[in-house]
C-alpha positions in Angstrom: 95.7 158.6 169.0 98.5 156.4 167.9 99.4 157.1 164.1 100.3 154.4 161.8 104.0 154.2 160.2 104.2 156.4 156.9 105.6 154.9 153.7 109.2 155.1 153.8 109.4 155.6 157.7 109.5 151.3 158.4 110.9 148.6 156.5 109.1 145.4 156.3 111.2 142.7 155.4 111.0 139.1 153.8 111.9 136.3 156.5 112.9 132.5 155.2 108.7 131.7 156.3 107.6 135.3 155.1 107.6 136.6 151.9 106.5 140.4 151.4 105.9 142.5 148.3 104.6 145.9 147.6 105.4 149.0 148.9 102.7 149.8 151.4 101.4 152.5 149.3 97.7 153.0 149.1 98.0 151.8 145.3 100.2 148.8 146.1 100.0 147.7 149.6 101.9 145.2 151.1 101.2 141.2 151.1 102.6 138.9 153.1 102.5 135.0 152.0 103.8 132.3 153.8 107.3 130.5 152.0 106.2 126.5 151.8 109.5 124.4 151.7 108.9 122.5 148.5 110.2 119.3 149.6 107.7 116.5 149.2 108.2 115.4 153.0 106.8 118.7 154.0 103.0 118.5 154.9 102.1 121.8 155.2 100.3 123.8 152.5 98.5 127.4 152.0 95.4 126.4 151.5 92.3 129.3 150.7 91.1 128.8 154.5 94.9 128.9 155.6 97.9 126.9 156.5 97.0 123.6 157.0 99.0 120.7 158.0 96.9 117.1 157.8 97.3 114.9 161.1 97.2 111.3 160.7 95.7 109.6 163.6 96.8 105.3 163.3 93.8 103.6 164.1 94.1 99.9 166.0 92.6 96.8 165.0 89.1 96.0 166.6 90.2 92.8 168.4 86.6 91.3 168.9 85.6 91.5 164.8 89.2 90.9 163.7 91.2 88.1 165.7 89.9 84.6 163.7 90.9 82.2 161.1 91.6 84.8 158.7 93.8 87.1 160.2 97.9 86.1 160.6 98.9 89.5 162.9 97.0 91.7 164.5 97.9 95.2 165.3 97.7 97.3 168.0 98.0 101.2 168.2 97.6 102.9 171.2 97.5 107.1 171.7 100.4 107.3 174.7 100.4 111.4 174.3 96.8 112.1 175.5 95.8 115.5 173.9 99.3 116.5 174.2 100.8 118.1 170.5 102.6 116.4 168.8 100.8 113.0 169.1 103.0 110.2 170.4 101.7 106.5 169.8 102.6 103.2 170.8 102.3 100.6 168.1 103.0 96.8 168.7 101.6 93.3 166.9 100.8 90.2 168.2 100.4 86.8 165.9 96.9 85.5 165.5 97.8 82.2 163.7 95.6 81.3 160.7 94.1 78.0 162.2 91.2 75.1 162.0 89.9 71.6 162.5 88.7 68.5 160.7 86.4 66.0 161.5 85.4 62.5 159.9 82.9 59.7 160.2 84.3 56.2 161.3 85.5 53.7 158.6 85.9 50.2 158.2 89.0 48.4 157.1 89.7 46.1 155.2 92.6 43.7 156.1 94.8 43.7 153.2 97.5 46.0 154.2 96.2 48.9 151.6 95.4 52.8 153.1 92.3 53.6 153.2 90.8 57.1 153.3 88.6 58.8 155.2 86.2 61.6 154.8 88.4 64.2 157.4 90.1 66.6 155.2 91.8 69.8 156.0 92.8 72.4 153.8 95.9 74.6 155.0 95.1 77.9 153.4 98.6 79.9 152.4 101.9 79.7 152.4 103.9 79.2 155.5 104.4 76.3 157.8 102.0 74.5 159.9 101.7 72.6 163.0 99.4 69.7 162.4 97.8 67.3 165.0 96.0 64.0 163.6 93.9 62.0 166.3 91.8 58.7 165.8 90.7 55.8 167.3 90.9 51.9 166.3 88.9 49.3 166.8 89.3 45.0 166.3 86.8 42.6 166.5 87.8 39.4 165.9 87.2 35.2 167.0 90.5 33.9 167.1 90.1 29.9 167.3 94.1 29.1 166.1 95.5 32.3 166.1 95.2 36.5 165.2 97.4 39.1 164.3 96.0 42.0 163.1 96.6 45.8 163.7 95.3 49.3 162.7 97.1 52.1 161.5 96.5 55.8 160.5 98.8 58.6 158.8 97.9 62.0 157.0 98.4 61.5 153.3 99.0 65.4 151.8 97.2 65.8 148.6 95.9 62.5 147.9 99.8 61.4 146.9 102.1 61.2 150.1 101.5 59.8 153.4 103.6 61.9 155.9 103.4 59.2 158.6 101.5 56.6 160.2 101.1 56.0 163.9 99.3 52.5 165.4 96.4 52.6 167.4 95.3 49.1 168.3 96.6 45.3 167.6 94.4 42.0 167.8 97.1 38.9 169.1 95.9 35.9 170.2 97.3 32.3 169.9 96.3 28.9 170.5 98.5 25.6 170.7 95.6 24.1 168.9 92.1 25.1 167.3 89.4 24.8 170.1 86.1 26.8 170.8 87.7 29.9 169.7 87.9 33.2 171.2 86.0 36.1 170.8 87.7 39.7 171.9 87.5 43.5 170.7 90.1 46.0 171.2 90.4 49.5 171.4 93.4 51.9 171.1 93.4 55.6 170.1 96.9 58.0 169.0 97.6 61.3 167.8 100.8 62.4 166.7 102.0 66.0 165.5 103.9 67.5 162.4 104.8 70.2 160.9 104.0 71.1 157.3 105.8 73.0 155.0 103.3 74.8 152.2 104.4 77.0 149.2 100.8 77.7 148.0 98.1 75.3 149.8 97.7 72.2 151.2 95.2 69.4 151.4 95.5 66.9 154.6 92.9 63.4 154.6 93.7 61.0 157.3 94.0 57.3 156.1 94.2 54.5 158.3 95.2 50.6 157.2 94.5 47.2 158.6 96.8 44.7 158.1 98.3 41.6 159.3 97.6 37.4 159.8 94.5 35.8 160.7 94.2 32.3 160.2 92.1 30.4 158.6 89.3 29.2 161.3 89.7 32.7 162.8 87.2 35.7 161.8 87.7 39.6 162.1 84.3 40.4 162.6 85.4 44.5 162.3 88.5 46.3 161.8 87.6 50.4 161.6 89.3 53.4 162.3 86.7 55.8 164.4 86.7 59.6 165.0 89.1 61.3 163.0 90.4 64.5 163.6 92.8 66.5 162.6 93.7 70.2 163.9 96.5 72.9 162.7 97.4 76.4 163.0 99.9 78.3 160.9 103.1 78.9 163.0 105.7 80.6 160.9 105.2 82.2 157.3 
């Protein structure tokens, strides 16, 4: 039978983790606690079930729910290490622009040079700048029996103040040495053109178009109209 150490026969110490008091008598036996490092980097802490140390786990972004028009970056966290101890992770994001798209109803125009707007707006949602497409198409009907110059135009006015810039889409040109029958003729052109757009809060974006230009005086437009507006963006840089 192996017999314990008497009081007085072994020395048990402190350590820099260990800290002991009491003698090891029966009336004051001896307690070991564990010495937490008091910095506030240090996780680990006595708890009454025993040392505990949390573990964070980073959790990725659920790509299917979260990639849309509302989310700028998306993060992704993956577990490298297996069940190995410590954890190693690797973490990495890729940019899901904010984006969308606006659609209108055709208008007609009328010839006096003025913008007209249309019913496709788009709102760009934050800060940050913006690549921004406009697209539409124009269309001139017109009898020219002397002589027609007319032509359609269509921009993206921000905020119902400032066109950014117009593009032409279609021109009706026909002369005549002298009036005659007369000439009937429609024409068709469509454009797009790209910009980027600088926002410090938000943004609002209409497309106008304009008709403008000479007809004469036995000639008749029959219809001047801008058709299918559209405009789409997507947030490229904050």
């Amino acid at each position: 039978m192996t017999v314990p150490p008497q009081p007085g026969q072994t020395d048990i110490v402190s350590t820099p983790c260990i800290q002991v008091t009491g003698t090891g008598r029966r009336n004051d036996p001896y307690e070991l606690e564990p010495v937490v490092n008091p910095d506030d980097c240090n996780a680990l802490r006595c708890t009454p079930e025993g040392l505990l140390v949390p573990r964070t786990v980073p959790s990725g972004i659920d790509r299917g729910a979260n990639i849309g028009a509302a989310r700028s970056v998306d993060i992704d966290v993956t577990d490298t290490g297996g069940d190995n101890c410590p954890d190693t992770w690797t973490i990495g994001a890729r940019l899901t622009p904010v984006y969308g798209q606006a659609a209108g109803q055709n208008r007609t125009l009328p010839v006096n040079g003025e913008w007209t707007p249309t019913d496709c707006v788009a709102t760009l949602p934050e800060p940050g700048v913006y690549q921004v497409t406009a697209m539409a198409v124009g269309q001139i009907c017109a009898i020219a029996r002397f002589s027609t110059n007319v032509w359609v135009s269509f921009g993206l006015q921000r905020d119902n103040e400032t066109v950014l810039r117009g593009y032409g889409l279609v021109q009706h040109q026909y002369g005549f040495p002298a009036a005659g029958n007369g000439y009937q003729a429609c024409h068709v052109g469509q454009g797009s053109f790209t910009v980027n757009v600088v926002v410090g809060d938000r943004a609002t974006l209409r497309i106008v178009a304009v008709a403008e230009g000479r007809v004469a005086e036995n000639s008749t437009v029959q219809r001047a109209e801008v058709r299918a507006p559209r405009i789409t963006w997507h947030k490229i840089s904050d």
